[in-house]
PAZAPA-4460 file (N, C-alpha, C; in steps of 0.05 Angstrom, whole numbers, plus 32768, in hexadecimal, padded with zeros to 4 digits):
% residues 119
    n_x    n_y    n_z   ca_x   ca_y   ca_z    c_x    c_y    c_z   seq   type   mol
   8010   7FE8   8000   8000   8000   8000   8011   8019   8000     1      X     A
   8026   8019   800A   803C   8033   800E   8045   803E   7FEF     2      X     A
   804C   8026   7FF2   805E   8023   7FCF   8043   802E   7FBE     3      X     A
   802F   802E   7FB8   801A   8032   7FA5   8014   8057   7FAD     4      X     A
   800D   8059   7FC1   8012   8072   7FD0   8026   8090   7FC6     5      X     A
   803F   807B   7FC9   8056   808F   7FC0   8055   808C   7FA3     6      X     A
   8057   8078   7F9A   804C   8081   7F78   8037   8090   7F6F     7      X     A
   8027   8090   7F74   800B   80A4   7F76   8014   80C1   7F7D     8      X     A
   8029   80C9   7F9A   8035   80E2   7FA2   804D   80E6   7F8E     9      X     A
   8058   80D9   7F89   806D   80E0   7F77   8062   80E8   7F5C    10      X     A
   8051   80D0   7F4B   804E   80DC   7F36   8035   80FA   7F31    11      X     A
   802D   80FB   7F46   801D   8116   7F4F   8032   812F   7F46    12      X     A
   8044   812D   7F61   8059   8141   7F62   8069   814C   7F4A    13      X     A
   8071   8133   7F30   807A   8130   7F21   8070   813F   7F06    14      X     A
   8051   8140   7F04   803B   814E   7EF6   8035   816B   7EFC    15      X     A
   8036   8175   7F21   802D   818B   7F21   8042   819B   7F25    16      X     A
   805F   818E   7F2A   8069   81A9   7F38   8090   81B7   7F2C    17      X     A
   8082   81AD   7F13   809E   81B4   7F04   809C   81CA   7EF3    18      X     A
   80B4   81E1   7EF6   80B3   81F3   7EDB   80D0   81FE   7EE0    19      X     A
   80E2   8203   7EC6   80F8   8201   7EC7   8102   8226   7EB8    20      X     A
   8113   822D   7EB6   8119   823E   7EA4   8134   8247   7EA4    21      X     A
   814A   824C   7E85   8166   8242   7E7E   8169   826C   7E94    22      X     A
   8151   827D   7E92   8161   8294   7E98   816B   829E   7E7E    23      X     A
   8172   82B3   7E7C   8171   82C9   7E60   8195   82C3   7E5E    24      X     A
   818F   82B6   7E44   81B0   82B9   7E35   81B8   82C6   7E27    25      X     A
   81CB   82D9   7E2B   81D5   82E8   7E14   81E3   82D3   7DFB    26      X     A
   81D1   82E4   7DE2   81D7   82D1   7DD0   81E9   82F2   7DBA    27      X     A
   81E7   830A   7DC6   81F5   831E   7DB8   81F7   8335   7DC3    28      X     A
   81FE   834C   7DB9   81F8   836B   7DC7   81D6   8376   7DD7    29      X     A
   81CE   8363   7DBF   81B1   8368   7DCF   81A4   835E   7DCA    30      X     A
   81A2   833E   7DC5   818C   832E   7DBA   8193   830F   7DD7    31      X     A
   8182   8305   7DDD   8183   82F9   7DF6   8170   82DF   7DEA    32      X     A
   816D   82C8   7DFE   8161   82B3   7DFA   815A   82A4   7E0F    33      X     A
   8140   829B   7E16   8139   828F   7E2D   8125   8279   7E24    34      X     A
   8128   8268   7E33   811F   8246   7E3A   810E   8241   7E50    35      X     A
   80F7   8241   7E47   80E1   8230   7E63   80DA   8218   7E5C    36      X     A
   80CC   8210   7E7C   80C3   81F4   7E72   80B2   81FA   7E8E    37      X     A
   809C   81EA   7E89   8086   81E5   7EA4   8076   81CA   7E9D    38      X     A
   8067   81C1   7EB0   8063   81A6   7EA9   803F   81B0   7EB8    39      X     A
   8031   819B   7EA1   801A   81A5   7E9E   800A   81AF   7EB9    40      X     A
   800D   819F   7ED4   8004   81B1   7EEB   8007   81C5   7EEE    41      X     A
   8025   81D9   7EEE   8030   81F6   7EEC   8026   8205   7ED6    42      X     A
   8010   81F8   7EBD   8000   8210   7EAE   8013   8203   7E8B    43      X     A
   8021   81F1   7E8C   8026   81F8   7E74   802C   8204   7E63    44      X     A
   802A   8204   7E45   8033   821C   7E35   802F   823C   7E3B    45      X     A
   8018   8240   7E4D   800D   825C   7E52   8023   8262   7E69    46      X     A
   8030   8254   7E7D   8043   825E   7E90   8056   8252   7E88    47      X     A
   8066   824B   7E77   807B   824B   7E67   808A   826A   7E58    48      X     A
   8068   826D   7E49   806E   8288   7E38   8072   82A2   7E50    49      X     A
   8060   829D   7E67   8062   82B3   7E7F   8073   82B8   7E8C    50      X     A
   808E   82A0   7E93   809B   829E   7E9D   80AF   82AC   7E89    51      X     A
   80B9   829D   7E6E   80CA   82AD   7E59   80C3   82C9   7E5D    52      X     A
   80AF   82D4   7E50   80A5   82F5   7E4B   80AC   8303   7E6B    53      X     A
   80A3   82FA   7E7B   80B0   8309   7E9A   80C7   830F   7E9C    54      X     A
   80DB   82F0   7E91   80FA   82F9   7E90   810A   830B   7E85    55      X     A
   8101   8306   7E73   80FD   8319   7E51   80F7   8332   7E58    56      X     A
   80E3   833B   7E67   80DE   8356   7E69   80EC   835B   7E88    57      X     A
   80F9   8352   7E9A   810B   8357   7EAB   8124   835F   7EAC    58      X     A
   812E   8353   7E8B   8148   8353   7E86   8149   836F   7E81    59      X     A
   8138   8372   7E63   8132   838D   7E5F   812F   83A4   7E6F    60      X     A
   8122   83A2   7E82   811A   83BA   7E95   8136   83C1   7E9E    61      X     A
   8143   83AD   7EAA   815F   83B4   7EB0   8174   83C1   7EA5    62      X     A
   8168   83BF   7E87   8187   83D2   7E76   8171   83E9   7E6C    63      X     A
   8157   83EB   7E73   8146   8408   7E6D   8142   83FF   7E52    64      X     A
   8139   83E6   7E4C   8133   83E8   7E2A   8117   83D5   7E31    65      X     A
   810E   83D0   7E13   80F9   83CA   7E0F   80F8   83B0   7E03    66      X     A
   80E5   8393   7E09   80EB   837A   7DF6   80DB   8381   7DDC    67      X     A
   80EC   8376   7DDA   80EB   8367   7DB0   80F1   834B   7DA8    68      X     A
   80D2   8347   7DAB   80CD   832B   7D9F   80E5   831A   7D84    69      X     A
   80FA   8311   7D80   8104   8301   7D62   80EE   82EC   7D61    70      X     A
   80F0   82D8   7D77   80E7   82C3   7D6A   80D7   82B7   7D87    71      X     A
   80C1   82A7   7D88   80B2   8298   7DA2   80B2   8278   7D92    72      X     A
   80B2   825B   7D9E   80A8   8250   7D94   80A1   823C   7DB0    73      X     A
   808B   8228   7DAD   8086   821A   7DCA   8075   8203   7DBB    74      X     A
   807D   81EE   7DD6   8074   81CF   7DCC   8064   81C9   7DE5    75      X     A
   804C   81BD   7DDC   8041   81B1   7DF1   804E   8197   7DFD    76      X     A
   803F   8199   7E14   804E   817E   7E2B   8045   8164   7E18    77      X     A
   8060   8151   7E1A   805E   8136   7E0C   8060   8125   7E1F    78      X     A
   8054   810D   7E16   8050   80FA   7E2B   806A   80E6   7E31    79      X     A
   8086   80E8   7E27   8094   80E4   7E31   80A6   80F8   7E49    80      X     A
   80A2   8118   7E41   80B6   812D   7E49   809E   8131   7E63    81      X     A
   8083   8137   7E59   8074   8146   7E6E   8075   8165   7E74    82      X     A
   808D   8173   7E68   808D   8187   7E66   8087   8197   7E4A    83      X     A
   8073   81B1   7E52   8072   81C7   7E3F   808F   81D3   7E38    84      X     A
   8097   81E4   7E24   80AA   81F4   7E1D   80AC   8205   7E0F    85      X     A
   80B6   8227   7E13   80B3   8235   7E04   80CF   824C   7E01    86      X     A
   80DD   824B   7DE7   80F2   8257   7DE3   80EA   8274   7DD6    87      X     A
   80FC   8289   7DE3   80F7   82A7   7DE9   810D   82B4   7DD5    88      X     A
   810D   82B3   7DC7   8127   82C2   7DB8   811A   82EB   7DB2    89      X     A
   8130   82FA   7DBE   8120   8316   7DC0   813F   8322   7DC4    90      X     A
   813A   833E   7DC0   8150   8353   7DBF   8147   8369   7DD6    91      X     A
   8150   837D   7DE4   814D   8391   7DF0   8158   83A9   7DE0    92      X     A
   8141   83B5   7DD6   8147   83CC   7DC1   8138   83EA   7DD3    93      X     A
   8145   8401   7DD1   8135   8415   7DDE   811C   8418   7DCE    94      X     A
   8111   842C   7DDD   80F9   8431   7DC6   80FE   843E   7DAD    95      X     A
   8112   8452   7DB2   8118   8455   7D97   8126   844C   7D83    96      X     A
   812D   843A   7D8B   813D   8425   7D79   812D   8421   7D57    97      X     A
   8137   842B   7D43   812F   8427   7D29   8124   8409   7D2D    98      X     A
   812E   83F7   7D34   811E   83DA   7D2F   8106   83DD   7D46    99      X     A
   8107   83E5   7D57   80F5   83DE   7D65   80D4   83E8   7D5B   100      X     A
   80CC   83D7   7D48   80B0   83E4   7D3F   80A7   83CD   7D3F   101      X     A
   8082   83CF   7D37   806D   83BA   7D41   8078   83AC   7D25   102      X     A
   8072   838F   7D30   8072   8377   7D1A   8064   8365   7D1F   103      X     A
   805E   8357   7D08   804A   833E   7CFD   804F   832C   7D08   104      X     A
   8047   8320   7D19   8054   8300   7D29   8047   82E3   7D15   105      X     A
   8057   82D9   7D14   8053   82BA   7CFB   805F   82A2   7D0E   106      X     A
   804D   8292   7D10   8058   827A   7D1B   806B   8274   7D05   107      X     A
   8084   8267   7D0E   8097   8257   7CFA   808F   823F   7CF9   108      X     A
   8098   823C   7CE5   8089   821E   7CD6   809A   8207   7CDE   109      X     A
   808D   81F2   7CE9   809E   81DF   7CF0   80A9   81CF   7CDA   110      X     A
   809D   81C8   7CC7   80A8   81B9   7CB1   80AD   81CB   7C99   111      X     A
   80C8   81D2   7C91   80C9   81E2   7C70   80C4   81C4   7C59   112      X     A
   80B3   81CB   7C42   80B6   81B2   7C31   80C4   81CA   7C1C   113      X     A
   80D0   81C0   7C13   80EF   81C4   7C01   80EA   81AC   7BE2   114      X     A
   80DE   81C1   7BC7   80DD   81B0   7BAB   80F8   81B3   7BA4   115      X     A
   8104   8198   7BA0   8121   8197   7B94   8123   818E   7B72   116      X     A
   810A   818E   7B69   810F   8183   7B50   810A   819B   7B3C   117      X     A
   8118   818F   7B2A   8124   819F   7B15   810F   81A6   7B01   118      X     A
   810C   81BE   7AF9   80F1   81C6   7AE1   80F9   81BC   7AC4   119      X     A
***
């Protein structure tokens, strides 16, 4: 009965109470990159992305600039990993920064198909 118990508490624990994050990496002068992960009790993809964007806009605040989205992309929890994930790629540009203007957000495509044959 113990043994059945702690499997039951463990794989509980295991479901509700994980969420991870790599922390903002400089990947240049001003473009940064951050890594979440939460596991579907902690909210999943929606506190994945909350957790990234908080960082993201923490980093920023600190050097007095503003985020700028490059790139978001996020995977739902799989039933081997169990965890959600969502990668943050963004720059800290002031506001007046010539780039810093509104843009079009496009999911990236997971599969490119590529015609190699010849006309």
């Amino acid at each position: 009965m113990n043994i059945k118990l702690s499997v039951i508490c463990f794989g509980t624990l295991a479901i509700t109470a994980c969420s991870n994050s790599s922390g903002v990496l400089k990947m240049g002068p001003d473009t940064f990159s951050i890594s979440t992960e939460a596991s579907f009790g902690k909210g999943g993809i929606p506190a994945t992305k909350k957790i990234a964007y908080q960082e993201a806009g923490d980093e920023c605040s600190k050097r007095g600039t503003e985020v700028f989205v490059l790139n978001e992309r996020s995977a739902g929890t799989t039933f081997s990993d169990g965890m959600a994930k969502t990668e943050l790629t963004f720059r800290c540009l002031r506001a007046d920064d010539p780039e810093f203007k509104r843009q079009r957000y496009e999911k990236t495509p997971d599969v490119v198909i590529e015609n190699r044959q010849k006309s």
